[in-house]
NULOTI-610798 format. One record per residue: residue number from 0; residue in one letter; x, y, z of N, C-alpha, C in turn. Coordinates in nm, 4 decimals, decimal comma, padded with zeros to 6 digits. Example, Ala and Ser with C-alpha at 12.3 -4.5 7.8 and 13.67 -1.06 7.14 Angstrom:
BEGIN
[rec 0; "A"; [01,3190; -00,5690; 00,7800]; [01,2300; -00,4500; 00,7800]; [01,3200; -00,3300; 00,7800]],
[rec 1; "S"; [01,2850; -00,2250; 00,7080]; [01,3670; -00,1060; 00,7140]; [01,2900; 00,0030; 00,7870]],
END
This chain:
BEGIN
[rec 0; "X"; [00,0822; -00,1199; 00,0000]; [00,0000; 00,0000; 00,0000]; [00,0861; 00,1255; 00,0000]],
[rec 1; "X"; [00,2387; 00,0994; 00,0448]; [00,2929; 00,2374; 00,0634]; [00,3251; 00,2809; -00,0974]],
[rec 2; "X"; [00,3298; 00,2448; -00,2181]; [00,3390; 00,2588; -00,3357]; [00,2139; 00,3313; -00,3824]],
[rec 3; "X"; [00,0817; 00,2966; -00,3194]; [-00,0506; 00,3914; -00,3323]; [-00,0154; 00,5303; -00,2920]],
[rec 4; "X"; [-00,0013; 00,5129; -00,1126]; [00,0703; 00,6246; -00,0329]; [00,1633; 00,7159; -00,0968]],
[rec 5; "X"; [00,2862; 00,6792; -00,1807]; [00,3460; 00,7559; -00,1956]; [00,2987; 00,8673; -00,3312]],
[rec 6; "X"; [00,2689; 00,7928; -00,4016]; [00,2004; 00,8581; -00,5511]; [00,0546; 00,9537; -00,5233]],
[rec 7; "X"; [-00,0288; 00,8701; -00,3946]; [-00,1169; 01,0115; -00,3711]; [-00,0684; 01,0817; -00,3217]],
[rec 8; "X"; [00,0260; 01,0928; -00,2270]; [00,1065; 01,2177; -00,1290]; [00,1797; 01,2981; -00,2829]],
[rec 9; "X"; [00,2440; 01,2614; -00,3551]; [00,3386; 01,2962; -00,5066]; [00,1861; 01,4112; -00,5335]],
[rec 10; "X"; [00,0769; 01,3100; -00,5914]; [-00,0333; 01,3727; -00,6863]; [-00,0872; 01,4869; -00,6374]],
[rec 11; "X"; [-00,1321; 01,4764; -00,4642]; [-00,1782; 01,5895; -00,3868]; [-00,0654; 01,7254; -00,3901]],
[rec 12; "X"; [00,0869; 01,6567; -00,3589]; [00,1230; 01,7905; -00,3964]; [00,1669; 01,8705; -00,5205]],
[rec 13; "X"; [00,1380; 01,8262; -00,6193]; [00,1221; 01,8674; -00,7477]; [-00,0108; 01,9449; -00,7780]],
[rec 14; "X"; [-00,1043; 01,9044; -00,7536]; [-00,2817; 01,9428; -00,7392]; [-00,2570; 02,0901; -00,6595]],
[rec 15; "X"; [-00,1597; 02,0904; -00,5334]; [-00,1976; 02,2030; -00,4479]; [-00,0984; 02,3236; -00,5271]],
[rec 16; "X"; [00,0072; 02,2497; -00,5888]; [00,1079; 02,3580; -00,6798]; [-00,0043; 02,4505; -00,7884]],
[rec 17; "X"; [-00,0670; 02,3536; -00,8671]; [-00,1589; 02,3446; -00,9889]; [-00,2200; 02,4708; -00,9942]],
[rec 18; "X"; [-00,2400; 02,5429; -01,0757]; [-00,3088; 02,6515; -01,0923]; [-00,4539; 02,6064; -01,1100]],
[rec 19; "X"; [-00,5072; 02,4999; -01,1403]; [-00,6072; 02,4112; -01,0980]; [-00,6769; 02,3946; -01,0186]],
[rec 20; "X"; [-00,5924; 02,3347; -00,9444]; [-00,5841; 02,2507; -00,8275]; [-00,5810; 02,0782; -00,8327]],
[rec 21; "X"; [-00,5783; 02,0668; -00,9291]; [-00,5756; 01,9278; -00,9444]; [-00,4850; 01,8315; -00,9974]],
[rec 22; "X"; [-00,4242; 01,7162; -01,0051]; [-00,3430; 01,6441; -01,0276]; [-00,4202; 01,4777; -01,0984]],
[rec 23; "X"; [-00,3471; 01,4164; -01,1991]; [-00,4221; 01,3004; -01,1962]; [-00,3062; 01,2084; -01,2453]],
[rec 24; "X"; [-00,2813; 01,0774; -01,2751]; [-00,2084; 00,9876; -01,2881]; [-00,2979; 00,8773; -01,3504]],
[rec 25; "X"; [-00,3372; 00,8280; -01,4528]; [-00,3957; 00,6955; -01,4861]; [-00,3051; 00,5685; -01,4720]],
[rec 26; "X"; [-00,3631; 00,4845; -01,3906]; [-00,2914; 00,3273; -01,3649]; [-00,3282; 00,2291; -01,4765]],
[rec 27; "X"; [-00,4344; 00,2454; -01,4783]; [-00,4751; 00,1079; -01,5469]; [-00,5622; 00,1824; -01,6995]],
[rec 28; "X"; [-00,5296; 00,1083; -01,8096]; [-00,5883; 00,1724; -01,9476]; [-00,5815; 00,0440; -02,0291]],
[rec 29; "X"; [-00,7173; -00,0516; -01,9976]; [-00,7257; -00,1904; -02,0597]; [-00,8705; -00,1874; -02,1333]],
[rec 30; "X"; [-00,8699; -00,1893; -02,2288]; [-00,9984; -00,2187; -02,2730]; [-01,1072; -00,1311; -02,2669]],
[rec 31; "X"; [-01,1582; -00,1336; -02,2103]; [-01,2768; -00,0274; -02,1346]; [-01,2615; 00,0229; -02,0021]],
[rec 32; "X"; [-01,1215; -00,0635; -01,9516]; [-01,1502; -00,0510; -01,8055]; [-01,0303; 00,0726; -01,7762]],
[rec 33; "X"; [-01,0682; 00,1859; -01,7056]; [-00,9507; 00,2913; -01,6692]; [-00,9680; 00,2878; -01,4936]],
[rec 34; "X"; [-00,8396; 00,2710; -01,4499]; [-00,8425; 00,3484; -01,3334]; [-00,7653; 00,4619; -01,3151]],
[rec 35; "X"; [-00,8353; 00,5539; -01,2423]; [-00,7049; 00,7242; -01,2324]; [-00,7327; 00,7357; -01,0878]],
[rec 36; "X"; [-00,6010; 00,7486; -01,0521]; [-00,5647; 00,8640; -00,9159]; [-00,5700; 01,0118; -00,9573]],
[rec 37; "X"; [-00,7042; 01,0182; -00,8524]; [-00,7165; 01,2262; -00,8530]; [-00,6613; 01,2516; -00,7512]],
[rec 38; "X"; [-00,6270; 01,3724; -00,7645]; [-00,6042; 01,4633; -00,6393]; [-00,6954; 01,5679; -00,6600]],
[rec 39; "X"; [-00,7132; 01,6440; -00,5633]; [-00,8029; 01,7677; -00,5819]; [-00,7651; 01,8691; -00,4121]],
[rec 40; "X"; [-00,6979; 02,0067; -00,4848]; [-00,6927; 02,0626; -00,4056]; [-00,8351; 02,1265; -00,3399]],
[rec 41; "X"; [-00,8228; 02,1582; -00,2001]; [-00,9737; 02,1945; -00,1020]; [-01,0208; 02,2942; -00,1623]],
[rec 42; "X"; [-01,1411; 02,3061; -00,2438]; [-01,1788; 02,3748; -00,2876]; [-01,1891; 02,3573; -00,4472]],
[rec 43; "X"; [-01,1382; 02,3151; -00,4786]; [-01,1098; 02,2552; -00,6796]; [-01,2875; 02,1847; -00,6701]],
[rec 44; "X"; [-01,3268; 02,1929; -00,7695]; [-01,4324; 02,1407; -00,8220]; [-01,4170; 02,1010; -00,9736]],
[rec 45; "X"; [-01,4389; 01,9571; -01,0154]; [-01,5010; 01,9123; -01,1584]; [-01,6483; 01,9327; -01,1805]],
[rec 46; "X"; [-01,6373; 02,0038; -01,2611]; [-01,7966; 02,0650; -01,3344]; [-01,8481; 01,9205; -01,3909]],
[rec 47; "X"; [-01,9644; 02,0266; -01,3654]; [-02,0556; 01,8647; -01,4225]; [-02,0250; 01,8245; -01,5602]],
[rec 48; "X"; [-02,0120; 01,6871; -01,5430]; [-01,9987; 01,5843; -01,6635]; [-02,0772; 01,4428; -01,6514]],
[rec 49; "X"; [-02,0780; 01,3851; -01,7840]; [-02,1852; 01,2521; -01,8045]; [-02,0743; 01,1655; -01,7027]],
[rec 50; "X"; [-02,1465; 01,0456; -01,6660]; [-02,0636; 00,9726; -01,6232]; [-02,1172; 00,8347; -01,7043]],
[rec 51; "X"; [-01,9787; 00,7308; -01,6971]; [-01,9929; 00,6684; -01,8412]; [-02,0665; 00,5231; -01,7920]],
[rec 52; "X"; [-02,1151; 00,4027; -01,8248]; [-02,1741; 00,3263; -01,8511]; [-02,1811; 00,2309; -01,6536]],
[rec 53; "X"; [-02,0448; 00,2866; -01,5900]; [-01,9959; 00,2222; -01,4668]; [-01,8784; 00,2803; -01,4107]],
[rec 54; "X"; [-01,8801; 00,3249; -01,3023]; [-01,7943; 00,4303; -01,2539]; [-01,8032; 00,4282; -01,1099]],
[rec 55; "X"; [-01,6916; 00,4015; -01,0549]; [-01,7196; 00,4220; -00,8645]; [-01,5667; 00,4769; -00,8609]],
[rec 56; "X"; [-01,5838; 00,5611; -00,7253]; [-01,4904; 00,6266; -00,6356]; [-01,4047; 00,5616; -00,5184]],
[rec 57; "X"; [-01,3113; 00,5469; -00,4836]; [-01,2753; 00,4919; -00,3265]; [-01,1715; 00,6246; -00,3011]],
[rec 58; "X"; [-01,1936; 00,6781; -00,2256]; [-01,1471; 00,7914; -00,1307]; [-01,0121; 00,7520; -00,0678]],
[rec 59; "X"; [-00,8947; 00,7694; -00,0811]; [-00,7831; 00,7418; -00,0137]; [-00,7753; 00,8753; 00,1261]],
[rec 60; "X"; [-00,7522; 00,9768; 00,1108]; [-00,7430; 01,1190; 00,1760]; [-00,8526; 01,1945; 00,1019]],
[rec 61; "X"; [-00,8871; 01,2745; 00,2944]; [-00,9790; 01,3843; 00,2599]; [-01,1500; 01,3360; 00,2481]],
[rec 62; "X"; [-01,2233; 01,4260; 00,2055]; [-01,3572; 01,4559; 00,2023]; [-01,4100; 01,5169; 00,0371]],
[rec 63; "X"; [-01,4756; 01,4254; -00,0422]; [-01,5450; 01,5320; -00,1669]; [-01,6765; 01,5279; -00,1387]],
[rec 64; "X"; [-01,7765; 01,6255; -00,2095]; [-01,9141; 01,6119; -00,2429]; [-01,9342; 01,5492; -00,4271]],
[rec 65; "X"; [-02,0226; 01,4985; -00,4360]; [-02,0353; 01,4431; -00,5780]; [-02,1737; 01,4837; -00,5910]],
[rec 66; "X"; [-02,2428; 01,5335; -00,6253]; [-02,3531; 01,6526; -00,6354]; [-02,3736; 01,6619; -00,8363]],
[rec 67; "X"; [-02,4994; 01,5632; -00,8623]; [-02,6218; 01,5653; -00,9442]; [-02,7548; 01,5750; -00,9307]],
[rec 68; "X"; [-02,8317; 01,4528; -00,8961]; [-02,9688; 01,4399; -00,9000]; [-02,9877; 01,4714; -00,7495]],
[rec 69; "X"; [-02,8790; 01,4630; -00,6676]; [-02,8683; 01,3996; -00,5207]; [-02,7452; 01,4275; -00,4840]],
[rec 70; "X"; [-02,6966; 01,4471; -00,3519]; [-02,5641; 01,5231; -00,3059]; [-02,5462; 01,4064; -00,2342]],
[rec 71; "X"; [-02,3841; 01,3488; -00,2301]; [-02,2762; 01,2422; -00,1516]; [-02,2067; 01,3122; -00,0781]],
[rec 72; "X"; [-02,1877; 01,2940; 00,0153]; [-02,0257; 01,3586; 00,0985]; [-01,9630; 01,1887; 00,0816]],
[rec 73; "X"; [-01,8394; 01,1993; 00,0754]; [-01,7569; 01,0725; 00,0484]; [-01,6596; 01,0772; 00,1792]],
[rec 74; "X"; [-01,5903; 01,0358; 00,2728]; [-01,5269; 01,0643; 00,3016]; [-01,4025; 00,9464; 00,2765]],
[rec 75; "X"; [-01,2574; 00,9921; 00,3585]; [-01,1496; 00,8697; 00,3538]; [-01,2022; 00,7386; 00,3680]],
[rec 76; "X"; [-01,1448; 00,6098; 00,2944]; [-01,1879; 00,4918; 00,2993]; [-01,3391; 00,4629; 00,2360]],
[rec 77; "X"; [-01,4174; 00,5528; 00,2144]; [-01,4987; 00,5076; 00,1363]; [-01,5060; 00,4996; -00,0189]],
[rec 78; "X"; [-01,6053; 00,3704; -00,0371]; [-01,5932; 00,3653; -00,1981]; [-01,7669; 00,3886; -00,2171]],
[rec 79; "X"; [-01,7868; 00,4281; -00,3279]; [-01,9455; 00,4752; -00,3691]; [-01,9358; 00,4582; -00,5321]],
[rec 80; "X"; [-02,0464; 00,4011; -00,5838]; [-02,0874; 00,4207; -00,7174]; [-02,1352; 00,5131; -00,8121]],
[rec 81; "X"; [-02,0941; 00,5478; -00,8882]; [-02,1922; 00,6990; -00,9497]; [-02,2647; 00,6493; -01,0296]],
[rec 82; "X"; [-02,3580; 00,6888; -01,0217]; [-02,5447; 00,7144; -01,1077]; [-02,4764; 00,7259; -01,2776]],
[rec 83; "X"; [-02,6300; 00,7015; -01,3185]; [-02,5597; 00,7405; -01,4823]; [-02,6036; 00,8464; -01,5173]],
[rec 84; "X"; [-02,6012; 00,9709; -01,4129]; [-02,6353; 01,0859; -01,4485]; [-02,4974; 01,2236; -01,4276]],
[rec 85; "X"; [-02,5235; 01,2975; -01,4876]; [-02,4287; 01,3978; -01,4798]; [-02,3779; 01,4492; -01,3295]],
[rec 86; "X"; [-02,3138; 01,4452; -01,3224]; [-02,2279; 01,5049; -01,1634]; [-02,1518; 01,6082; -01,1381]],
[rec 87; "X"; [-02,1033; 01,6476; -01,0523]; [-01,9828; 01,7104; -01,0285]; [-01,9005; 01,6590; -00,9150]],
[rec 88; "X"; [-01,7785; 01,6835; -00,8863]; [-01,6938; 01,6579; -00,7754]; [-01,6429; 01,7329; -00,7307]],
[rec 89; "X"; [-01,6576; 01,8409; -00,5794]; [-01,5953; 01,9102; -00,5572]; [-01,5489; 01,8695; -00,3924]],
[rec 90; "X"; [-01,3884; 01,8982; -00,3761]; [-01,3178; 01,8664; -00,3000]; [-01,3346; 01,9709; -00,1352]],
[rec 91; "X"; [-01,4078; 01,8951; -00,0562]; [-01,4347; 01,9877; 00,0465]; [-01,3038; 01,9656; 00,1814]],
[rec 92; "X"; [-01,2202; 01,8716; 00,1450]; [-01,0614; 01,8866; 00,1763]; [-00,9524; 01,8719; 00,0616]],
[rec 93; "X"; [-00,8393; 01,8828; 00,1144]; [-00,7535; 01,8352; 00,0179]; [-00,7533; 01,6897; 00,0153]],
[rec 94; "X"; [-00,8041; 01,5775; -00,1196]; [-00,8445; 01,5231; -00,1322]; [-00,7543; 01,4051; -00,2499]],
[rec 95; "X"; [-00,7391; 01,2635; -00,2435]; [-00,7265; 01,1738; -00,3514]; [-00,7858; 01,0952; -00,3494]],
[rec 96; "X"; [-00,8133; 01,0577; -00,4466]; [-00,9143; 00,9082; -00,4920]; [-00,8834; 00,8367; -00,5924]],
[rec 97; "X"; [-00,9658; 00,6750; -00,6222]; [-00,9704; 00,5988; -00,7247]; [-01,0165; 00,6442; -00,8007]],
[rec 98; "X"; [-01,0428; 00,6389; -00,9005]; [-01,1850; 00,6673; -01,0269]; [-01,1740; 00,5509; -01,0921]],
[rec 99; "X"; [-01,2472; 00,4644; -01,0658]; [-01,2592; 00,3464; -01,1946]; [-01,3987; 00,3461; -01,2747]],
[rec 100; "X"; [-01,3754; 00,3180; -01,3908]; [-01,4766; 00,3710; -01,4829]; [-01,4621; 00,1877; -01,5855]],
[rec 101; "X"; [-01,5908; 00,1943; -01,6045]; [-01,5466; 00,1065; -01,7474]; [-01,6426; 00,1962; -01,8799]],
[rec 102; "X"; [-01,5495; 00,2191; -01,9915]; [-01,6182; 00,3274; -02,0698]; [-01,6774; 00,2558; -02,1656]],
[rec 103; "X"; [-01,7257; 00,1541; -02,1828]; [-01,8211; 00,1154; -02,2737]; [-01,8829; -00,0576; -02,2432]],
[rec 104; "X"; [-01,9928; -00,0576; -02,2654]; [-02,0530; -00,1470; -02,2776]; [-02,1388; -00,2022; -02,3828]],
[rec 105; "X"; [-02,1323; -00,3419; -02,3705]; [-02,2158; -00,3440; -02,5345]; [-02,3231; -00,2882; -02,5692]],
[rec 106; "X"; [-02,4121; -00,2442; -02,6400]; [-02,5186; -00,2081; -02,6973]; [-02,5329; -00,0337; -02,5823]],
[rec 107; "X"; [-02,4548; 00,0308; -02,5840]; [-02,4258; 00,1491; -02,4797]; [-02,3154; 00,2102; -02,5611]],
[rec 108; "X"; [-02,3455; 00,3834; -02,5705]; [-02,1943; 00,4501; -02,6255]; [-02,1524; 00,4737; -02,4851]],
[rec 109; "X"; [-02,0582; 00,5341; -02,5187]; [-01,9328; 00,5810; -02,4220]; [-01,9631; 00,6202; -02,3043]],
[rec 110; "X"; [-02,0947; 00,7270; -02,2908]; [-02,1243; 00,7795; -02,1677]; [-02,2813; 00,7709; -02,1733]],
[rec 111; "X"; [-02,3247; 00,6849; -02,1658]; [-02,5095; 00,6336; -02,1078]; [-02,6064; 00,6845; -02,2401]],
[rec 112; "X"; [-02,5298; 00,6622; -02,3702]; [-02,6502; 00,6925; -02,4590]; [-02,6495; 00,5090; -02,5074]],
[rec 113; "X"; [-02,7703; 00,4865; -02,5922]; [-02,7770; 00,3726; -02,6823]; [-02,6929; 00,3776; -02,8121]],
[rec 114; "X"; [-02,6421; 00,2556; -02,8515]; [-02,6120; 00,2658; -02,9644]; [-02,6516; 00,2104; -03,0885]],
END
């Protein structure tokens, strides 16, 4: 786990440098399946976007809100699923997480339309 540890501690302080505020690193890029380490400095927000066919969060550090149909507070150690509706993520600490997504599924485009 200290190889997780060290790359979110790396990502967070890059995010807090960031004129952003944010930092990201993708691990895994197989198929459909992505995982990314975010960082998000306290206060950084991702504007709303679709979210794609399957998508959950696990919280390493910190606190976000994920705010669409319905508002999440997430905190450390938790993991949560996102809806297939548009969201946002905004970081109510200084914050890293999983993002695993799988971006397509059969008879599904990229982000929750039919194909």
């Amino acid at each position: 786990m200290s190889i997780v540890d060290d790359k979110a501690r790396q990502l967070l302080e890059k995010a807090c440098a960031a004129d952003n505020g944010r930092a990201a690193k993708m691990l895994v890029n197989d198929g459909p399946l992505r995982q990314t380490v975010i960082a998000l400095k306290q206060g950084t927000e991702l504007q709303e976007h679709n979210s794609p066919p399957a998508a959950s969060i696990f919280l390493f550090t910190g606190q976000v809100k994920v705010a669409g149909q319905e508002e999440t507070t997430i905190g450390a150690g938790q993991l949560v699923t996102l809806t297939h509706q548009r969201h946002s993520v905004s970081a109510l600490e200084d914050s890293v997480f999983l993002l695993t997504t799988v971006t397509s599924v059969e008879g599904r485009e990229s982000h929750g339309g039919q194909s």
